[in-house]
N, C-alpha and C positions, 0 to 999 in steps of 0.2 A: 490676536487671532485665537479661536477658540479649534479645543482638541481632541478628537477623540482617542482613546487609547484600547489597546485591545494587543493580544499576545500576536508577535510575530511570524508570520508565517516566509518569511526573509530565507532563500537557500545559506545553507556555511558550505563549503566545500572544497577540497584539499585542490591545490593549482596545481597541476603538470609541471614542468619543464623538462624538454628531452629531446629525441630525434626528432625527426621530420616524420610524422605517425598520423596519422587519426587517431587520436586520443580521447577519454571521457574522463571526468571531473569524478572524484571520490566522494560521496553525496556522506557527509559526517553528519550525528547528530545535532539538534536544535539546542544552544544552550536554554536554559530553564528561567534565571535570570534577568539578562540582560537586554531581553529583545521585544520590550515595548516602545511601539512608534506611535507617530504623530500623525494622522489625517488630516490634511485638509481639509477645513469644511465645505461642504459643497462639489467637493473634488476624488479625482482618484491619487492625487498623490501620496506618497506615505513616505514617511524618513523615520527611523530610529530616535528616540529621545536620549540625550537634553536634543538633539536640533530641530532646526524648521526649514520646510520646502514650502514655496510659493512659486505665483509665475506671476514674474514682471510682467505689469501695463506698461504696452510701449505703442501707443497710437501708429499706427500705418504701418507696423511689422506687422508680415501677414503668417508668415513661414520661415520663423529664422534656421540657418541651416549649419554655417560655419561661423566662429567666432575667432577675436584676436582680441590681448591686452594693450589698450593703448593710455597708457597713462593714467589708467585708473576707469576709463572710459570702455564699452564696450563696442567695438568694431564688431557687425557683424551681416552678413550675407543672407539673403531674401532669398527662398523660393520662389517667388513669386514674381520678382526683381528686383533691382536696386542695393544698393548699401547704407545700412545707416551708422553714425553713433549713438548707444544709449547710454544713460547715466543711471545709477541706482536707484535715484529718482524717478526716472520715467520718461525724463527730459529725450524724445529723438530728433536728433539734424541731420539730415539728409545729406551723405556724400557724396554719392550718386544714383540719380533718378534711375527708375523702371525703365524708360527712353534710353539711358543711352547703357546700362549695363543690366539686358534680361534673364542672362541664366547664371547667375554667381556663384563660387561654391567658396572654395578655400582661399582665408585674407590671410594678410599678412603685413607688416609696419617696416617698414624701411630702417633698418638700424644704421649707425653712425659709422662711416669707411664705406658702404655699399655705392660709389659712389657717389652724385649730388643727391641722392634722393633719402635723404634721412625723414623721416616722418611721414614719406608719403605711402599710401596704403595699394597693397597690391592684388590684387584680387583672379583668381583663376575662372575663365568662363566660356560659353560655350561663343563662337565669331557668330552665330545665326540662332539656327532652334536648337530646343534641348537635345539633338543628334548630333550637331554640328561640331567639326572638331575643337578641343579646348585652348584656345590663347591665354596668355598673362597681360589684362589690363593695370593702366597706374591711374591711379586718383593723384593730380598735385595736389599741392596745399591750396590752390584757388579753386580747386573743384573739378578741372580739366581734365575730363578723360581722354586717354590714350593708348594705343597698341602696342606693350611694352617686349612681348618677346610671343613669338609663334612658338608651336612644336612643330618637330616634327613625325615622322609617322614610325613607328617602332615595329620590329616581327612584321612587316609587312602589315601593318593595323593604323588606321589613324588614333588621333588623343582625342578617342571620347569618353564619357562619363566621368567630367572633371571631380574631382575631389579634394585633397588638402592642398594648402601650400605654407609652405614653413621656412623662414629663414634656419640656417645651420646654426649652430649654436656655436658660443666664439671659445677659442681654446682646444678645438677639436680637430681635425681635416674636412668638415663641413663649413665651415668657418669662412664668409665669405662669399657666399654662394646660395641663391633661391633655389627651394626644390619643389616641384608641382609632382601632383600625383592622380595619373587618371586610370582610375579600374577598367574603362573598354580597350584597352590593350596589355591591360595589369602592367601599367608600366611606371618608374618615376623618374623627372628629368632632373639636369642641372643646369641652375640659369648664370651667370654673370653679369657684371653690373654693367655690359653693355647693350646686354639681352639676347643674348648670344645661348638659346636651349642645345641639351646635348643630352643622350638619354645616358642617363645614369645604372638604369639595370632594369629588365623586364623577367614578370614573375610567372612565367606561363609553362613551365617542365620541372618537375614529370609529369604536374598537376597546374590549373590554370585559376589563379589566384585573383579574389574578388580584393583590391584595397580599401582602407576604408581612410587611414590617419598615418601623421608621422609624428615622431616627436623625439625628442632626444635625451638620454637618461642624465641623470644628477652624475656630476665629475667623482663623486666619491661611490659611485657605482663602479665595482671591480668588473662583475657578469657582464655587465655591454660597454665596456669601456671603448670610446673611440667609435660606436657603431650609433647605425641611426634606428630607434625601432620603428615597428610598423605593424596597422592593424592587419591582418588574416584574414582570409575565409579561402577557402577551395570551394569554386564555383559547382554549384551543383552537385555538392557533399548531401548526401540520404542522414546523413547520422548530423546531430544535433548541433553538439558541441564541441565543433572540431576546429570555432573560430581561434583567433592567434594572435599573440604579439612577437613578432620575427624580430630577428636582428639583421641589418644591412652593413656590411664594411663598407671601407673608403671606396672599395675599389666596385661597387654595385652589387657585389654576389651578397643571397641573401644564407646567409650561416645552415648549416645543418642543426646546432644546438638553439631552439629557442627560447625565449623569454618567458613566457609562460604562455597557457595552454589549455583549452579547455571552456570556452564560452562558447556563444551563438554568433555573436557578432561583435566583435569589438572596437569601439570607434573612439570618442574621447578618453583619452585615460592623463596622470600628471599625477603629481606627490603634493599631497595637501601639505600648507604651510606650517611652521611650530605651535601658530595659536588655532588653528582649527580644533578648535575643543581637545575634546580627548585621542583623536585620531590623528591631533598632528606628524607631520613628517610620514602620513602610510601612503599609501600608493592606491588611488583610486581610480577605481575601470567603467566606464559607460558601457553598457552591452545593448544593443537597438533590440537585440532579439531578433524576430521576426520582422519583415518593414510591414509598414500599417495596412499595404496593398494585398498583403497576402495571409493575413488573420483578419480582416475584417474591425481593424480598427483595435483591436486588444492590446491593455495597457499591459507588454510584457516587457518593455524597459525596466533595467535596471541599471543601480551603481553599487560595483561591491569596494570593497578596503580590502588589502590582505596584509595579515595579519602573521607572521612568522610563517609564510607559507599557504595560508589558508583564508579562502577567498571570504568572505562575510557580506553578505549582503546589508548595503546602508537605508538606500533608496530604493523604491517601486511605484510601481503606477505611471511611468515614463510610457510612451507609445513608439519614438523612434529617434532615441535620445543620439543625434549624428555628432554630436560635440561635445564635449567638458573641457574647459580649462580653468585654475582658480585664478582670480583676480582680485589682489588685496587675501584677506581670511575668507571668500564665498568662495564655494562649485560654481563654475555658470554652464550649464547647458542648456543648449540649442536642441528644442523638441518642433520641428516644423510639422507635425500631427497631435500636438498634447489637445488640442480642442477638436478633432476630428480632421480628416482627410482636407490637408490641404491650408488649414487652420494649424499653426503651430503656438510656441510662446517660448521666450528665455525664460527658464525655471533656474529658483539661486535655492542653494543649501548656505545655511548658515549655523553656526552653533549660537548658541544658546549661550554656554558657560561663558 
């Protein structure tokens, strides 16, 4: 693929962490150095050199939204409908059709102990239209969808506007347990391997909190030891960059001390691997920005890295980057508007060295 190069125009900027604040981001200067990237040809993407960003052909994905690691494989959720897997290749097989699962957000893989259902994929969705409150369906391994666990209603609010769902990570007190997470009641639940939901904790005082993600920090994380983090925003914040990654205890409340601080929207984030080039082991943030309905389709997606505290911008020209997680040594994120409203694509970073 051919490249064009040109000086960075990428934000750096110092990450928060602190109370419970509306906060802004310390806008540090541009290094001089280091900040020639890569364009796409033909495209608005851009990544930082040595890497390269592209967006998988994946035939019949129309709007990828949520992803999972399945063995190397991509598991991931349709706007549009449906679930597929893709391969790095291109290769997609259909888990399940547009017919029987239409409004899909957040998968997830059945790990081994969760009772019989190791491998099957689990999927958060809406029982009817995109309004409709959010259930947990199961994909078996022959294809058979099924009604794996209902919510119920939180704060007096149903589970709408489904969003992640994430097995607990083992080693922890999440361990053992699915957690779905739907921003229309800002709430997230806890499921059991009988399917048995219970809400885990609702984020709506002082302030009423839009979710985006969950994910759970590396064990040799001291700062969120034992807690589950989670994307942020305060619904209907005037000021910019007040988005979030929170900390949740066992016990649902979500910490006064956060994680870091200071985006627009923060949705995929996870710690790239040892051999991700030169950035291995940092901690990369998806930021959707603005969603693509309310800038008119502008590519303000980003991915930053930070960097002893300080945020770096990797990636841009994203439009509503709702997922990252790496997979093998790639970023995969899920842009279900990188081609326009409606139109998305899996876009992979990859290093180069």
């Amino acid at each position: 693929m051919n490249f064009s190069k040109r000086k960075s125009n990428f934000p750096v900027f110092s990450v928060l962490a602190g109370a419970l604040s509306v906060a802004a981001l310390t806008i540090a200067a541009l290094p001089s150095a280091t900040n020639s990237i890569a364009q796409a040809a033909g495209k608005g993407l851009e990544v930082e050199v040595p890497y390269e960003i592209n967006a998988l052909k994946a035939p019949g994905v129309v709007a990828p939204y949520f992803l999972q690691d399945d063995h190397g494989a991509i598991v991931v959720s349709d706007q549009a409908g449906g679930v597929f897997s893709v391969t790095f290749g291109g290769k997609v097989t259909v888990l399940a059709a547009k017919s029987k699962i239409k409004n899909p957000a957040g998968v997830a893989i059945g790990p081994a102990g969760f009772g019989s259902y190791e491998g099957n994929v689990f999927v958060l969705a809406t029982s009817g239209d995109i309004k409709a409150p959010c259930e947990v369906e199961r994909i078996d391994k022959s294809g058979a969808v099924s009604t794996f666990a209902k919510l119920p209603d939180a704060a007096g609010a149903a589970a709408t506007e489904c969003r992640d769902l994430e097995f607990g990570a083992a080693g922890t007190p999440f361990a053992g347990k699915l957690y779905a997470e739907t921003s229309g009641n800002a709430t997230i639940y806890s499921i059991d391997s009988s399917g048995k939901a219970s809400v885990l904790g609702t984020y709506n005082k002082p302030v009423v909190f839009e979710l985006t993600t969950i994910r759970f920090p590396r064990a040799s994380d001291a700062k969120a030891a034992n807690t589950m983090l989670v994307g942020l925003r305060a619904k209907g914040a005037g000021v910019a960059k007040v988005g979030r990654i929170g900390m949740v205890g066992a016990d649902g409340k979500l910490k006064d001390d956060v994680y870091l601080v200071g985006f627009i929207r923060p949705s995929g984030f996870g710690w790239a691997p040892s051999n991700f080039g030169s950035y291995g082991d940092e901690l990369m943030i998806a930021d959707i920005g603005k969603f693509a309905s309310e800038n008119n389709n502008e590519r303000d997606g980003q991915v930053f890295r930070v960097e002893k505290g300080i945020a770096r911008g990797l990636a841009a020209g994203l439009v509503d980057p709702t997922d990252m997680k790496f997979i093998g040594n790639k970023a995969v994120i899920c842009d279900p508007a990188e081609k326009g409203k409606g139109q998305g694509a899996i876009v992979i970073i990859s290093s180069l060295l």
